[in-house]
Backbone as ProteinMPNN parsed JSONL, in Angstrom:
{"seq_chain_A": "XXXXXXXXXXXXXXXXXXXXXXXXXXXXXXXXXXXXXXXXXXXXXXXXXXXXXXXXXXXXXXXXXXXXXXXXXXXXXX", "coords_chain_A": {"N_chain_A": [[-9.928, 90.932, 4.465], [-12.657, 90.504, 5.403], [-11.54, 92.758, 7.259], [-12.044, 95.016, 6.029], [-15.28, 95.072, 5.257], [-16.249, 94.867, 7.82], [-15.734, 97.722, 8.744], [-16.793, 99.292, 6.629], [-19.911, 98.767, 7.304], [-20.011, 99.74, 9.615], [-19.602, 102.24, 9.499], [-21.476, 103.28, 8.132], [-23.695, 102.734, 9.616], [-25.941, 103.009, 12.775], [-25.487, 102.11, 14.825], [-22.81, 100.807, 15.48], [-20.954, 98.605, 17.256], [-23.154, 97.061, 17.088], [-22.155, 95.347, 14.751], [-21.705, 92.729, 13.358], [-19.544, 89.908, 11.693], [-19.09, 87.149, 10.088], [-17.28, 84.453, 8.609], [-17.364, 82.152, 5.939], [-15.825, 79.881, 4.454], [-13.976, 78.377, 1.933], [-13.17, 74.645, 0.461], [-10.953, 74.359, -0.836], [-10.341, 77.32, -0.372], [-10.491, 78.837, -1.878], [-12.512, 80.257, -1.933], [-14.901, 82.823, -0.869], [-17.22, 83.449, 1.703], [-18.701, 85.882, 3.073], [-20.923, 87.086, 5.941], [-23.198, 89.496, 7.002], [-23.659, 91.054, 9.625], [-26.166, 93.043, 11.471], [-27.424, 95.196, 13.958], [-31.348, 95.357, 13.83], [-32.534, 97.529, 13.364], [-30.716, 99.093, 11.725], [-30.936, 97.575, 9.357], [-31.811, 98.707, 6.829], [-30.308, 100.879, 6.299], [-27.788, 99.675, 5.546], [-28.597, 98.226, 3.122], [-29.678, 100.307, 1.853], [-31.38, 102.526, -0.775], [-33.042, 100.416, -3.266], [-30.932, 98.739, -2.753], [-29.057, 99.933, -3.166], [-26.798, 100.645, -1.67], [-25.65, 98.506, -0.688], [-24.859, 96.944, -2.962], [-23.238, 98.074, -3.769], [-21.208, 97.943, -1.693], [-20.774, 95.03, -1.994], [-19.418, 95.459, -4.369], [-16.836, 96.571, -4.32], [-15.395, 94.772, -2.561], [-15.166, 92.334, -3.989], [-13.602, 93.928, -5.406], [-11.625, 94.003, -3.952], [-11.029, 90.864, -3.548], [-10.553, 90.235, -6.215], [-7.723, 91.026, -6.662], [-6.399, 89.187, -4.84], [-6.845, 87.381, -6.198], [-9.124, 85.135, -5.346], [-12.768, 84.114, -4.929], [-15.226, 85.512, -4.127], [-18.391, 86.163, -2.265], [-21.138, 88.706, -0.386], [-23.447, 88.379, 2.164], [-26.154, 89.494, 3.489], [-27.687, 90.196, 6.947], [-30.399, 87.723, 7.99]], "CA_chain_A": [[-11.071, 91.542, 3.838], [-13.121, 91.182, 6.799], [-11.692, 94.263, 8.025], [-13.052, 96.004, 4.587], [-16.465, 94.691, 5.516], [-16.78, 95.372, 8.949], [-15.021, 99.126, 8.42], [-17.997, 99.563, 5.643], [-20.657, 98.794, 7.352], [-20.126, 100.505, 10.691], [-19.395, 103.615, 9.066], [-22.897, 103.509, 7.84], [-24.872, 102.22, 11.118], [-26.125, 104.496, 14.007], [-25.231, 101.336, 16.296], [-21.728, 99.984, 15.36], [-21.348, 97.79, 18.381], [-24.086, 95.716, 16.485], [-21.989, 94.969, 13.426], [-20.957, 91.555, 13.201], [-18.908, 89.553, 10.465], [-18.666, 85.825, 10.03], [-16.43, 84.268, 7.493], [-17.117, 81.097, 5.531], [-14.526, 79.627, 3.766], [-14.175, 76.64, 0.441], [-12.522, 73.81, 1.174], [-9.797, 74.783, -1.139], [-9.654, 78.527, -0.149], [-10.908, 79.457, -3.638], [-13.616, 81.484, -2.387], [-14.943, 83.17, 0.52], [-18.514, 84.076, 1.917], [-18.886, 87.019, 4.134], [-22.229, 86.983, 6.401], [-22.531, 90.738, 7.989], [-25.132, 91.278, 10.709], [-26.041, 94.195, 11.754], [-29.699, 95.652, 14.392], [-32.682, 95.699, 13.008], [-32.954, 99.025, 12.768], [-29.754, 99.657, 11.077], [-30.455, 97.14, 8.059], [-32.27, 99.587, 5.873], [-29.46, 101.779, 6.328], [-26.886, 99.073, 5.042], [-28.886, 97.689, 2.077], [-29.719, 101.748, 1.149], [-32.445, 102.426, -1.53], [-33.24, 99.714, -3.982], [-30.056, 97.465, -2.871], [-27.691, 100.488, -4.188], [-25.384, 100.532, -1.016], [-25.245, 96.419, -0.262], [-24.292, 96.564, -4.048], [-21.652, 99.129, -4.055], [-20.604, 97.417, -0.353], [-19.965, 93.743, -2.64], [-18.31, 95.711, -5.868], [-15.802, 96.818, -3.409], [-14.989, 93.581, -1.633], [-15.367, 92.015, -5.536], [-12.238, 94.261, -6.306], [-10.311, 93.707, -3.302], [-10.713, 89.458, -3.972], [-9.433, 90.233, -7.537], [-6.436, 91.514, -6.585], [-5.886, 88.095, -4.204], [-7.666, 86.011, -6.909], [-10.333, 84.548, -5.029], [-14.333, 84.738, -5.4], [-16.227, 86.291, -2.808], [-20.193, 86.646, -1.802], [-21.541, 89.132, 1.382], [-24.807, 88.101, 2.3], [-26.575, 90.285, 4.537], [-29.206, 89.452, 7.442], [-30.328, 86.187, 8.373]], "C_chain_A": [[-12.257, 91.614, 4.791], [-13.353, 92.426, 7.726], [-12.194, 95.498, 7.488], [-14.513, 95.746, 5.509], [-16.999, 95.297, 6.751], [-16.873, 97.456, 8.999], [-16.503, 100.12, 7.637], [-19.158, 100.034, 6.132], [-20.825, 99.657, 9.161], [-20.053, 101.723, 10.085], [-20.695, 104.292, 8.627], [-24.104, 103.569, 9.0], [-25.061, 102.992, 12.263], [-25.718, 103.598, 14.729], [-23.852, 100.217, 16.032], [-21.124, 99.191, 16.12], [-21.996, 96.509, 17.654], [-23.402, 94.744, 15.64], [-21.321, 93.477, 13.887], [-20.79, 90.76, 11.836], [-18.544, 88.27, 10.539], [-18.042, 85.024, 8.486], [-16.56, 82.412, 6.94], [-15.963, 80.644, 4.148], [-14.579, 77.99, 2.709], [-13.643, 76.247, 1.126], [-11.135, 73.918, 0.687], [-8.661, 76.13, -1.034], [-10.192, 79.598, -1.449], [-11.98, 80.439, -3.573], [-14.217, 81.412, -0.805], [-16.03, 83.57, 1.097], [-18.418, 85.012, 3.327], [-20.485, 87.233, 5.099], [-21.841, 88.232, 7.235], [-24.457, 90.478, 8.512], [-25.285, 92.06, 11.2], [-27.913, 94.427, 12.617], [-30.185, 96.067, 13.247], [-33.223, 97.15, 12.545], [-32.157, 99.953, 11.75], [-30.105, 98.699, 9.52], [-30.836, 97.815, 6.892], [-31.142, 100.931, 5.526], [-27.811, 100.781, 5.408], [-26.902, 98.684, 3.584], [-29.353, 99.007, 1.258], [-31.056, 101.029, -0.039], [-32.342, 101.456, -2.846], [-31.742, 98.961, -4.581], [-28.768, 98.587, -3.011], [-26.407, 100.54, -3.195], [-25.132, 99.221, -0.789], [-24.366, 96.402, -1.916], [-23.093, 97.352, -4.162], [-20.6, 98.497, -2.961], [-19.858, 95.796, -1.462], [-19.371, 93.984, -4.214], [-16.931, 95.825, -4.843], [-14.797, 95.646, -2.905], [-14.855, 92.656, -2.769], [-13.753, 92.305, -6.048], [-11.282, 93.766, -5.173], [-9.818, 91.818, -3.113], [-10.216, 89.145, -5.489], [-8.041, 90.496, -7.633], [-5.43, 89.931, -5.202], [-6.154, 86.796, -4.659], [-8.705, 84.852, -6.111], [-11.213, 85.011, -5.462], [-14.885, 84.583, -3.71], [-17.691, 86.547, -3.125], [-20.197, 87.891, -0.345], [-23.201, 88.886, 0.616], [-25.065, 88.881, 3.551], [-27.635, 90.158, 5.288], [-28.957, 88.197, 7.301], [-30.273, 85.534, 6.825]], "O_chain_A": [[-12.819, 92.694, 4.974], [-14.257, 92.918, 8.401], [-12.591, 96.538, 8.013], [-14.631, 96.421, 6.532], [-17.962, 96.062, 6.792], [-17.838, 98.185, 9.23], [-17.004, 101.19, 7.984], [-19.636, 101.131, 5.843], [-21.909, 100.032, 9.607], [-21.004, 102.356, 10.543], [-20.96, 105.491, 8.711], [-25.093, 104.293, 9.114], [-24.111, 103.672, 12.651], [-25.367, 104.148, 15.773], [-23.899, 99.027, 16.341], [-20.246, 98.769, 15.366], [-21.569, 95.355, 17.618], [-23.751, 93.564, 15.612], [-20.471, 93.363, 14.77], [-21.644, 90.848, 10.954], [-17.487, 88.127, 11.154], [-18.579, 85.223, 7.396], [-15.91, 81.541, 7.518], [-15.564, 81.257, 3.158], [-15.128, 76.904, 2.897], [-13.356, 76.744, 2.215], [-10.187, 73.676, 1.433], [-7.46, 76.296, -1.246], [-10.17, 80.81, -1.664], [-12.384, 81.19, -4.461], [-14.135, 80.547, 0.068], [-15.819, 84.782, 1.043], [-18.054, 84.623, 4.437], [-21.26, 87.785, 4.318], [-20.822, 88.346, 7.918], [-25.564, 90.091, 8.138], [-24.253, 92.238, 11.848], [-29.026, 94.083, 12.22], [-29.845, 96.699, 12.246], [-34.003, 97.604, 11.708], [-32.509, 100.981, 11.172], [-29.524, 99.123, 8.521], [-30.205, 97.542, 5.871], [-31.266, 101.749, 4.614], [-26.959, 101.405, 4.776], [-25.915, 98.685, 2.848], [-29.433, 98.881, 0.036], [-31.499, 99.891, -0.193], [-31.41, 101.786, -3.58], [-31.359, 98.683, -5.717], [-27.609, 98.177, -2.971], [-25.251, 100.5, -3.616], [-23.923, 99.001, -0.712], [-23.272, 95.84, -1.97], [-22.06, 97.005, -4.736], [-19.389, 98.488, -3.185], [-18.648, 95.604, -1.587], [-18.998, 93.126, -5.015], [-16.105, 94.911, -4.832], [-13.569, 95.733, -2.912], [-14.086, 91.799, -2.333], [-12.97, 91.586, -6.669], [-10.243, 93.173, -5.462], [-8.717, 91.44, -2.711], [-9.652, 88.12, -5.872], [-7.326, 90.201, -8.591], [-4.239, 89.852, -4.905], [-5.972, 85.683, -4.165], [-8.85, 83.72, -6.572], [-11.169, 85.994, -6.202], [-14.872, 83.861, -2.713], [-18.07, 87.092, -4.162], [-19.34, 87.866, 0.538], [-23.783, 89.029, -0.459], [-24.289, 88.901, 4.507], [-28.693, 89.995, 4.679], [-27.996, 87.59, 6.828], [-30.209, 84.314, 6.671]]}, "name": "protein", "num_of_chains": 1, "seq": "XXXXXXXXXXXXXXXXXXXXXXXXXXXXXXXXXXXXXXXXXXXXXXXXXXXXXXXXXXXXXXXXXXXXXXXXXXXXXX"}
């Protein structure tokens, strides 16, 4: 799912190069946090007008941890 994430957010970014994706993980596996990072100039372009692409970016990644039964977060930026 990673490769969802990254895939996502380059597709959006004038500087895909930038994108980076770090993966935290439970201790049981049960659930998964996504941290995407992306230039400063691109984050207004990721989080779109009043959140609506960051939110459509973690419905997405939402359905594809339902279908492997985990729970998933992306947090975006520091």
């Amino acid at each position: 799912m990673k490769e969802l994430v990254e895939f996502l957010a380059r597709s959006i970014v004038e500087d895909p190069d930038a994108v980076e994706v770090e993966v935290e993980e439970g201790q049981d596996g049960d659930w998964v946090v996504y941290h995407l990072y992306v230039a400063d100039n691109d984050m207004g372009k990721v989080i779109g007008k009043q959140g609506r692409i960051a939110n459509a970016m973690r419905t997405l990644l939402k359905i594809a941890a339902t279908r492997r039964d985990i729970r998933v977060s992306l947090d975006i930026g520091d």
